[in-house]
N, C-alpha and C positions, 0 to 999 in steps of 0.2 A: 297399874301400868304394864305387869306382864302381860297382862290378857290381851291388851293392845300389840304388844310387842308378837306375842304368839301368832294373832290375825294378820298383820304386814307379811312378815316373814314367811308362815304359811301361803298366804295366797301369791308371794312375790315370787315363791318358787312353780309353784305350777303357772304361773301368767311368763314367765320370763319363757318356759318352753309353752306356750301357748298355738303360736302362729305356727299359721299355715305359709306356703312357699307365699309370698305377697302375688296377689294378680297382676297382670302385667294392665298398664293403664291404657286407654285408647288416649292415643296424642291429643291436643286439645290446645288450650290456654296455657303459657308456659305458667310458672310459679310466680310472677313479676306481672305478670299481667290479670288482672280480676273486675275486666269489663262485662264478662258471663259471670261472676261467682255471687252476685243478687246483692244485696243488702249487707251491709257491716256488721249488724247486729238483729237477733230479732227485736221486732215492735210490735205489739209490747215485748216484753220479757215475758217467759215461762212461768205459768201461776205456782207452779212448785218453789220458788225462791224466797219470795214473798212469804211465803207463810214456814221455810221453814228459819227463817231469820225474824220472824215475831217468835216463834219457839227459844232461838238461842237466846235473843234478848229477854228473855221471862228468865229463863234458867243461870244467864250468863251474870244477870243483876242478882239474884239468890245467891251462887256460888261468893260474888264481890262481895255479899252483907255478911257471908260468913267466914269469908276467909280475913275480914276486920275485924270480929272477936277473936282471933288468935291473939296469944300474947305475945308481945315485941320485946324479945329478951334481948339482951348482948348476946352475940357471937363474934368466935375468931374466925378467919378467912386467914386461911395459911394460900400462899403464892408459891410459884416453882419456886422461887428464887429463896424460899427461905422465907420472907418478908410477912409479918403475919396484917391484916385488914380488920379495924374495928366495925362492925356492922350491926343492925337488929334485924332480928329473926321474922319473917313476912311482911319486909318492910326493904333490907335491902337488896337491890340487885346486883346480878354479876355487870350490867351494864356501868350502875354506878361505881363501879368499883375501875372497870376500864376507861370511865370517863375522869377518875380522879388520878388516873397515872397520865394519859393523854387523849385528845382525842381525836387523834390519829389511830389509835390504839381502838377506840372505840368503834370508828367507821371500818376498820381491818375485821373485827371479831365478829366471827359468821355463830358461834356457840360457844357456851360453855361445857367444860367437864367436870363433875364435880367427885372425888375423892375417889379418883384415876376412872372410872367406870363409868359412869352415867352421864350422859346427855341434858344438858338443859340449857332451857331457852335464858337468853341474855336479860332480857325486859321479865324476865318470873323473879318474886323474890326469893329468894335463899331461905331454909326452914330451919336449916341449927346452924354452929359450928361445920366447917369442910375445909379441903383443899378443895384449890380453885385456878383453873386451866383455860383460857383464853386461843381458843381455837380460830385459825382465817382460813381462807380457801387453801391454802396450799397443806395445810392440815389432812390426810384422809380422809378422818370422818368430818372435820367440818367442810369440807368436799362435797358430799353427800347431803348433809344440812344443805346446804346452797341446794342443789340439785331438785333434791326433794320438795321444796318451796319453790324453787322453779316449776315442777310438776303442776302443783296445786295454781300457779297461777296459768298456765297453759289447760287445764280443768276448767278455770273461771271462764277463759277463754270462750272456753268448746259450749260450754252451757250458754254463754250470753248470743254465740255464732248458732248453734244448731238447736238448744235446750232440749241436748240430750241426755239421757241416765248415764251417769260415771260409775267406772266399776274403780279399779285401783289405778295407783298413779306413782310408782317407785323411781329412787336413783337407781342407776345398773351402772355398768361400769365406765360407761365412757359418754354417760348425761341422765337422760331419765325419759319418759314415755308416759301417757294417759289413754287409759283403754276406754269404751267406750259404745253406746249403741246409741245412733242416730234415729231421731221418728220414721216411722214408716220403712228400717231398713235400710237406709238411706247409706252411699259410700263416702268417704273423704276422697278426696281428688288436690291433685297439686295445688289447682287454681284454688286453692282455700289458705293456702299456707303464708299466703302473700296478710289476705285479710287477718289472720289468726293472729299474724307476728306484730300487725295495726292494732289488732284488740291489748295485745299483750303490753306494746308501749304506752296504751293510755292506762293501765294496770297501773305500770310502772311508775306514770308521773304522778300517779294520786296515791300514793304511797302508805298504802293500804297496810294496818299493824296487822299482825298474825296474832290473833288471840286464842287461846286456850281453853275448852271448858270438858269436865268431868260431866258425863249422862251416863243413868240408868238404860236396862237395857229395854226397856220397858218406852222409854223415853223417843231412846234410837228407832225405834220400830215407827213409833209416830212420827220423828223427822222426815224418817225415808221413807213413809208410804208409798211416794210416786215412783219409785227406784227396786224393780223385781231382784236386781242385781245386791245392792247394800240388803234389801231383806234376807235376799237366801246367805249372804256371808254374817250379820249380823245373830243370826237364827243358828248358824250351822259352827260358826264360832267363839260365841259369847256368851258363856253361861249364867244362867238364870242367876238374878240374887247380885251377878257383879255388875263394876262399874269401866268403861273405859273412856275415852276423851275422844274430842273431837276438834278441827283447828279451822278458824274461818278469817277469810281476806275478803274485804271486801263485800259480794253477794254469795259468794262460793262457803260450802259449811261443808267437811269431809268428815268419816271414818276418818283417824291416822293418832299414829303413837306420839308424832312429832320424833325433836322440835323442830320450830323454822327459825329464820332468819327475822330481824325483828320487826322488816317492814317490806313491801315490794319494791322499793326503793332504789335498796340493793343489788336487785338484778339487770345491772346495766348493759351488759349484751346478750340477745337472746336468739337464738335459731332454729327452725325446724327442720330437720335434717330430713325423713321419711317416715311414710305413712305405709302399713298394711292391712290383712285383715288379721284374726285370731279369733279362737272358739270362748268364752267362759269356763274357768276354771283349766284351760289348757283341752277339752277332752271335747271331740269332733261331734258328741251326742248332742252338745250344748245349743248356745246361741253364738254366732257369729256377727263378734263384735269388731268394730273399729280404733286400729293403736297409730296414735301419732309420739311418735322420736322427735327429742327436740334436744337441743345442748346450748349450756350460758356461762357468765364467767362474769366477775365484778368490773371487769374494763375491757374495753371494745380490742384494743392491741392485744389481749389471751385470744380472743375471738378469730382475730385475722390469723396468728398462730398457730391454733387449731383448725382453720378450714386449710392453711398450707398442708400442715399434718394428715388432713385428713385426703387429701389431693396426692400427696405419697402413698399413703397407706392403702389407696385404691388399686395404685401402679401394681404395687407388689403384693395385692392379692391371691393366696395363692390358688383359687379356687380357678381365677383368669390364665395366670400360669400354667397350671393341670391341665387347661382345656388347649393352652397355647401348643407345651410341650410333650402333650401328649402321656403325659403319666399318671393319670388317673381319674375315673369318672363312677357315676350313679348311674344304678335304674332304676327304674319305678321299681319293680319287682322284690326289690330287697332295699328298702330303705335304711340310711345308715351304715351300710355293708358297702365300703369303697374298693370299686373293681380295679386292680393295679392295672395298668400297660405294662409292656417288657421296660419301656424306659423307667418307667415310676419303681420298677420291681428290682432295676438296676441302684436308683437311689435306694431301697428300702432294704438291700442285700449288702450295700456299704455300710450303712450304720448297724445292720447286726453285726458283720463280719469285725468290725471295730470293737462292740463290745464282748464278741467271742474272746479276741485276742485278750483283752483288761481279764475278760474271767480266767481263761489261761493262769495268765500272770499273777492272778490275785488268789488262787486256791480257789474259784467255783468248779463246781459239777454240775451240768447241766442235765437236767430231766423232764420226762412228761409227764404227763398227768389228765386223764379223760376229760370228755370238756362236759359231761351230765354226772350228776350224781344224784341220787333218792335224797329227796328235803330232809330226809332223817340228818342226814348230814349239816344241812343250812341251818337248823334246829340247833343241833349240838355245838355250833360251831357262833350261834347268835344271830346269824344272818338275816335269817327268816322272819325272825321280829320286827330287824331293823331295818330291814335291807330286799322287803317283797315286792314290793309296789317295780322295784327298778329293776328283777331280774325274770329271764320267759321260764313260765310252769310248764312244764307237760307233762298230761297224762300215759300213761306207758303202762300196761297192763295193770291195769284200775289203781296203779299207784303214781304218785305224784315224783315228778324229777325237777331236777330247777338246772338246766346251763349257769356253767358257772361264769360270773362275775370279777370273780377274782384267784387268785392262787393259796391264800394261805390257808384253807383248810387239808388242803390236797397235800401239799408242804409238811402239817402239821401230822396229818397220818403216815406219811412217809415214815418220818421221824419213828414214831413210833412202830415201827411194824416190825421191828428185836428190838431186845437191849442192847442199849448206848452206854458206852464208857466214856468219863470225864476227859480220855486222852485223846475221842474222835473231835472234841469242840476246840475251836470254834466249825459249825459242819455250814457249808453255804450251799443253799441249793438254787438255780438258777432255770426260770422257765419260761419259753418264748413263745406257751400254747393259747390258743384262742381264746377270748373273754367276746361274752355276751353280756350288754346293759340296754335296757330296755327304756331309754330316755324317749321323754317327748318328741312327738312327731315335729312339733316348732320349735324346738330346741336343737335338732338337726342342723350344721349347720357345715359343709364342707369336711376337712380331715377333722378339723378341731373338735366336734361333737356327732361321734359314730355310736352307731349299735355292736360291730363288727369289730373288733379288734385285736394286737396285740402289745404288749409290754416289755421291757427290758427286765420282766420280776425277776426278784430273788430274796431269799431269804435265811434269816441265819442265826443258826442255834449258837449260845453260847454260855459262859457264867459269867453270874455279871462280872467278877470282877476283871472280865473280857471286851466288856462292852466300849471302855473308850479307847482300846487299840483297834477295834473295828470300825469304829466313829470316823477315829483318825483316819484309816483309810480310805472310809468313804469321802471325806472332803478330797484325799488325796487324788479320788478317781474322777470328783467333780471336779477340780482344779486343769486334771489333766484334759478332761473331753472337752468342757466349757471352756475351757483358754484356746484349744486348737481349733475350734470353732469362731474364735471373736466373739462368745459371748460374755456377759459379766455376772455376778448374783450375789442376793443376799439373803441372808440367815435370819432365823428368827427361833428362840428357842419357847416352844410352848409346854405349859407346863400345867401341872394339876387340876384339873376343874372339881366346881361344885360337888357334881355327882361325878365318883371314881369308883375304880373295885379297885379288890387287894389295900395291904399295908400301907402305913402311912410313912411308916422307914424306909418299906420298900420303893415307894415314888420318890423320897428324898434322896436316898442314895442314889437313885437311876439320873436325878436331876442334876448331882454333883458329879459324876458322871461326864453327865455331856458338858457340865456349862467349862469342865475343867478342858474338855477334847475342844470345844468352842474357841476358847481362851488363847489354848496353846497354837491351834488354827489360825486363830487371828494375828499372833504374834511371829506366823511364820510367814517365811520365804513366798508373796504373791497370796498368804491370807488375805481374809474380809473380814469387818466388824460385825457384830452379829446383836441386834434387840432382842428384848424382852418381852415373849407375849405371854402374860401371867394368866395361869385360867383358862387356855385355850387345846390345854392338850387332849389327846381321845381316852376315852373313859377307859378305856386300858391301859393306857401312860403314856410319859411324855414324845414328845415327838419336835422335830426340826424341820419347818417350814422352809422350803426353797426357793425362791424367784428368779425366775432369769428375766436376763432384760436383754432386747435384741437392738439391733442397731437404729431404733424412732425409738430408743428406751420404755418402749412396751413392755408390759410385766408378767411373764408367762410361768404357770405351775406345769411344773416339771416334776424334778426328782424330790424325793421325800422317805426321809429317815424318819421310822416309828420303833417306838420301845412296845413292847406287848407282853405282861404277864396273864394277861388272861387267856390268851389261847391255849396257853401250855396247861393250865389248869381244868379247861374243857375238856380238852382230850385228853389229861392225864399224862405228860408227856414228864418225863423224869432221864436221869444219868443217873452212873454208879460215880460217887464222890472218891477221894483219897483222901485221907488225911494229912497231908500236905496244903490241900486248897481249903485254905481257912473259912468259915463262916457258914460253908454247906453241910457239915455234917450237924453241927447246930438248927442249922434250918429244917433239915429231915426230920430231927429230934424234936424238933417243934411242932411242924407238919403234921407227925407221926400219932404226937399228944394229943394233936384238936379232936373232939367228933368226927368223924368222917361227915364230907358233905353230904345233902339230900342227894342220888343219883336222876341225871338225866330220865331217864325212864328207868322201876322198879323192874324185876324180872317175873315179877309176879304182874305188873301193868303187860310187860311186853308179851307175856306168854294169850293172855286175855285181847291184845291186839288181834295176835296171830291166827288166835282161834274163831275171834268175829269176823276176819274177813276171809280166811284161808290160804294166807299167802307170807311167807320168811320175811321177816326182817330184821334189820341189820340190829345190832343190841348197842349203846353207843352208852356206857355209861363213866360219869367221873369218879374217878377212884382217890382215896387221901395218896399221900406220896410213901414210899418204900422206903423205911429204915435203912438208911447208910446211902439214900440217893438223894436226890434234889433234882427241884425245876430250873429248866433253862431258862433264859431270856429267849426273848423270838423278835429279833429285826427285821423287821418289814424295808423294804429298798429299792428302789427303782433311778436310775440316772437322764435315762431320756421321758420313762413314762411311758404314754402310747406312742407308739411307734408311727402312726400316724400323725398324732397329733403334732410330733417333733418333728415329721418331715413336714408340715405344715408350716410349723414356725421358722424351721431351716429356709424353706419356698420362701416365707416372705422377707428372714432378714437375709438373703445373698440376693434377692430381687431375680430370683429366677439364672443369675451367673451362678453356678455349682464350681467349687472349688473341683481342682481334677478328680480328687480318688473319690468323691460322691459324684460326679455326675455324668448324668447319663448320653451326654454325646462329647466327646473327649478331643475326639482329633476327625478333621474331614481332609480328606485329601483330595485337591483339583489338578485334572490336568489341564493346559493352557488349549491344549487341543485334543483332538480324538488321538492322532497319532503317537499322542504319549498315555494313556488310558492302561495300555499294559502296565507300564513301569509304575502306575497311580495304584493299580490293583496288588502289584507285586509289595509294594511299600505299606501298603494296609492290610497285606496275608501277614506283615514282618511282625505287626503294631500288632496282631488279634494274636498270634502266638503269647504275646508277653499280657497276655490280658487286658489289652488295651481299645476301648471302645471306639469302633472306626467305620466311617463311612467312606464312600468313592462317589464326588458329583459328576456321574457320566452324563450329562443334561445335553445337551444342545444351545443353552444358554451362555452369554458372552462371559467372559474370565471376570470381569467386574460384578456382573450380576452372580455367577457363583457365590464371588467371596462377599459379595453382601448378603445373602442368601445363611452364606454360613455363620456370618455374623449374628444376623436375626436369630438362628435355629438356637446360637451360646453354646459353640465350638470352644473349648479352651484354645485350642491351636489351631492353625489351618495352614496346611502342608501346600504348597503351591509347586509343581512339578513341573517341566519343560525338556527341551533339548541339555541346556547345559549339566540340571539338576540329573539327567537320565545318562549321560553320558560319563559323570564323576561321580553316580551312586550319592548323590545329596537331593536334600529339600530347603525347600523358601520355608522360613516358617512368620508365621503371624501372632503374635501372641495376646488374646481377645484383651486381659487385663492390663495392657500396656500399650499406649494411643503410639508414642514413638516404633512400634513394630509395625505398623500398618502399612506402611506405604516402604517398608524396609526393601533392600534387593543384597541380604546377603545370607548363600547358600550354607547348610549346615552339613558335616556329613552324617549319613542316614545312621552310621551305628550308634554315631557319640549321639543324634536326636533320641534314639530307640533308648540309650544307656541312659539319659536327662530323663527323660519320662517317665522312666522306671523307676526310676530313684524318685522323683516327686512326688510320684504316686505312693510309694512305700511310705515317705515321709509325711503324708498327707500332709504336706506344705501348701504354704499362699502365696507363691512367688513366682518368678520368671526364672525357668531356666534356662533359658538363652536370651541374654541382657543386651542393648544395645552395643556395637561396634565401638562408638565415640567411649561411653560408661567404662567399660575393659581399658583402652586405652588410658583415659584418666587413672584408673584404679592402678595401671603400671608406669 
């Protein structure tokens, strides 16, 4: 089942950044109409089908003759709830066991999870002893199950409608998609989606079981003969000798890890949302295939839900936005590198400036750090292993550089370029220099997925037993941005995986730690509750997963707290300890004891470098740690992320209204006529002293059509000026976020306006500083 698992995941990651921009379609047949889109199905059917479902059914009756000489032991079934379930071993199912509590229960449960980790199909039967988790759609991962078996019958689909070669067919995040090459090249077009979503209902009523079967790879090859696509991933990811599985509905037989849901049945509403093209394997060398997006849900009312949502989520796009207000755009020239406007550079200079002030306040130092370095460095540092494919090489006088990708290596030499005393920690270094990621060309997608960017990083040395007063204040600084935002989030503490480096004390400690900063977090003043994700932390240590959620409660990765003892150990990074801070001098003394590690590179390798090619380089090696010092911890930390990305998310939850001190047009000020134009000019020289972003509409245009004018543009205010306003040194004001100011006619004076504004702005408030006339009154 790995090996399956390994082939999904791999190819879901290079298909997901696959596509190309989509072509735009020549107008035609709408989506409802399929008087042009030919036949329902072909006739006959495709000779590949047929033979490869005598194949399943040979092998699929073998697997059934074998899997009944298992022996049928007793097993317990342990239940959340405590409750333990008598059952035999390849005999009962997680079905029967939800059909024996209700079955209600049973029509709800899209999968099982067996002994908290694993996925399995409901209608399999159980193979020992387990606990046993009963997953529905509103589950995550039984989210995805659904989805994923949605895929595969939108796959049956495409083969019975075009009988063409299927490549992959995954959930993603917001439904699932099937890639695909049509005969002859052929495109998908709207007018298919109408027939597609026909084919798919009659999928649905003949309620097709999802069966299971284990093939050689020997086997696979002969299924897929007709399929160039399943050969080269079957060949290219499945090695010799092993076995993985395959899931068939109906005439449809895939590659896939599973599970599904336990019959097409289940899939009661079904949509196809959009089609584009995409290369094979993500990489423009390839063949260019056909992806259709589709999304479904157990009952038609999620359905209608979701297309509302998805009718919002269009509005406040904020890719429509950027183009609307002018704040930021692409060129072909530089793909992924988003060109700011003065407007967008207005928003992207508030949010740094806000987090300048928190570093202020909080002990950072802020610094730079070149944005290339010689790979010797991404080597030393692990990157390069891990981390090549996604960062740009370049050759530079016959040696290799890589743009960097992230900050902590850079961070991490800092660090050591003297010695550090125990009394400079906790030391914060903060950096707002450029990162290059070399993502997928179809992966590109608006702010949210650049090549080009920057970050709120920082990072920070400390001992551990420092770490959970820095924790604490990192919740302290998310509490404060995300709340003055209207945003919400939650926590997730990951912890230890499989494969780790470092001690196993040391990961424990790090984990008690956070879970006690967690705790005490939750238990304070506008804390959150925070889960459990066991197994999920970075092979350097634990870490706290972030989510924000914006106002359509979308869930956006943002800030993220990481523990890291492995960097500090790369580069050899140490403090001088006091014997006062208990545990470090121990630790040195232990450090001190072990072998020294193997060095990055030998001096005797690096001198024989030097001399085959004729040219210095850098000597990078790890050293054990210095009696009477010790290694820091190194937190990795970010609050917004990319800077981009956040003003992305910003764009779409205010829907393009900017609270005052983020956005970038503030106040417009109209005069009713030309004759008042001076005094409109004089009052927005007053507003640009105080740093306040200000237009003057000297148009020719009527007072009405101004102030609609200003409305559209998402003016916070709009200063409306005349004889009386010019003669008493006041303004009309308008205030966009309050319908009762619009049609107001009562003057403010221009100092106390200039004085409200200022102070809003300082406060980065969401309010009305000049409240209705009637409000006041009440209020006295």
């Amino acid at each position: 089942m790995d090996k399956v698992e390994k082939v999904t995941e791999a190819l879901k990651k290079v298909a997901v950044g696959g596509d190309k921009k989509p072509k735009k379609e020549k107008k035609g047949a709408p989506a409802g109409d399929v008087a042009d889109a030919g036949p329902l199905e072909l006739n006959p059917p495709a000779s590949f089908l047929q033979e490869r479902i005598e194949l399943f059914d040979r092998l699929f009756k073998e697997q059934e003759e074998e899997l009944a000489k298992r022996p049928h032991e007793d097993i317990l079934i342990t239940m959340p709830d405590g409750s333990i379930k008598p059952g035999k071993s390849y005999e009962t199912t997680p079905a029967d066991i939800a059909k024996g509590i209700s079955n209600s229960l049973y029509k709800r449960t899209v999968v099982a999870r067996i002994d908290g980790d694993q996925l399995w199909d409901i209608e399999r039967p159980l193979e020992k002893s387990c606990k046993l988790e009963l997953l529905d759609f509103n589950d995550e991962q039984g989210k995805f199950v659904f989805w994923h078996s949605s895929a595969h019958i939108l796959g049956e689909a495409c083969e019975r409608r075009f009988g063409c070669s299927l490549c992959i067919g995954p959930p993603v995040d917001n439904g699932f998609y099937y890639e695909m090459a049509l005969p002859g090249g052929a495109a998908v077009t709207s007018s298919d989606w109408t027939p597609l979503e026909n084919i798919v209902s009659k999928i649905v009523k003949e309620k097709q079981p999802f069966q299971r079967l284990e093939m050689s790879k020997e086997d696979l090859l002969k299924m897929f003969a007709y399929n160039p696509y399943k050969q080269h991933i079957i060949k290219d990811k499945i090695e010799d000798g092993t076995r993985t599985t395959v899931y068939r509905n109906g005439p449809l037989i895939d590659l896939c890890r599973g599970p599904h849901v336990p019959d097409t049945s289940r899939i009661e509403a079904f949509a196809i949302l959009k089609n584009s093209s995409s290369y094979f394997l993500g990489d423009a060398n390839n063949d260019s295939l056909q992806r259709i997006y589709g999304v479904s849900f157990p009952d038609k009312k999620q359905m209608a839900a979701h297309k509302k949502f998805l009718e919002e989520a269009a509005k406040r796009d904020h890719r429509v936005i950027g183009k609307q207000q002018e704040l930021f755009y692409f060129e072909e020239c530089s793909p992924g590198s988003a060109m700011w406007l003065p407007h967008g550079m207005r928003i992207n200079n508030a949010i740094m400036d806000y987090i300048k002030e928190e570093y202020w306040k909080r002990g950072y130092d802020e610094v730079m750090t070149p944005n290339m370095f010689n790979t010797s460095l991404w080597e030393q540092s692990g990157h390069l292993a891990h981390y090549k494919e996604d960062m740009f090489i370049l050759d530079v006088d016959k040696e290799q550089f890589g743009l960097k990708p992230m900050n902590c290596p850079a961070h991490a030499m800092m660090f050591r370029h003297r010695d550090r005393s125990h009394k400079e920690l906790p030391l914060r270094f903060a950096d707002f220099g450029v990162l290059h990621r070399n993502e997928a060309s179809g992966a590109l997608s608006g702010l949210t997925r650049v090549r080009r960017f920057q970050q709120d990083d920082a990072h920070i040395f400390c001992r551990e037993d420092q770490v959970k007063t820095e924790v604490a204040d990192l919740f302290d600084f998310m509490r404060g941005f995300y709340g003055m935002l209207g945003l919400e989030f939650k926590l997730k503490l990951s912890t230890r995986p499989e494969k780790f480096m470092g001690e196993i004390e040391t990961w424990d400690r790090a984990e008690d730690r956070l879970r006690e900063a967690l705790n005490e977090f939750a238990a304070s003043n506008g804390g959150v509750t925070w889960e459990l994700n066991a197994g999920d932390g970075a092979f350097y240590g634990p870490k706290i997963d972030i989510a924000v959620l914006d106002c359509l409660n979308r869930s956006w990765q943002c800030a993220t707290i990481q523990l890291d003892f492995q960097q500090p150990i790369n580069f050899s990074l140490e403090y001088q300890t006091s014997e006062v801070v208990h545990g470090h001098a121990d630790q040195a003394k232990s450090e001190a004891a072990k072998p020294a590690p193997a060095p990055a590179a030998t001096e005797e390798a690096h001198e024989a470098a030097e001399k085959k090619d004729g040219k210095k380089k850098p000597l990078l090696v790890k050293k054990p740690v210095t009696p009477g010092c010790a290694r820091p911890v190194m937190i990795h930390r970010a609050m917004a992320g990319s800077i981009e990305r956040f003003t992305a998310i910003l764009c779409e939850h205010f829907a393009g209204k900017w609270p005052l001190w983020l956005s970038p047009r503030q106040v417009i000020v109209i005069p009713v006529g030309m004759g008042f134009l001076d005094y409109a000019k004089e009052v927005a020289a007053i507003l640009k002293k105080q740093h306040i972003y200000v237009d003057v509409d000297s148009s020719g245009n009527t007072l009405q059509k101004k102030i609609r004018n200003g409305q559209l543009a998402q003016y916070n205010f709009i200063f409306v000026v005349g004889d009386d306003e010019k003669k008493n040194r006041m303004v009309n004001i308008r205030y966009r976020d309050d319908t009762s100011t619009q049609a107001r006619d009562v003057p403010v004076p221009l100092d106390e306006a200039v004085e409200k504004l200022c102070k809003l702005k300082a406060d980065r408030g969401i309010y009305n500083p000049f409240p209705p006339a009637a409000k006041e009154e009440k209020k006295a």
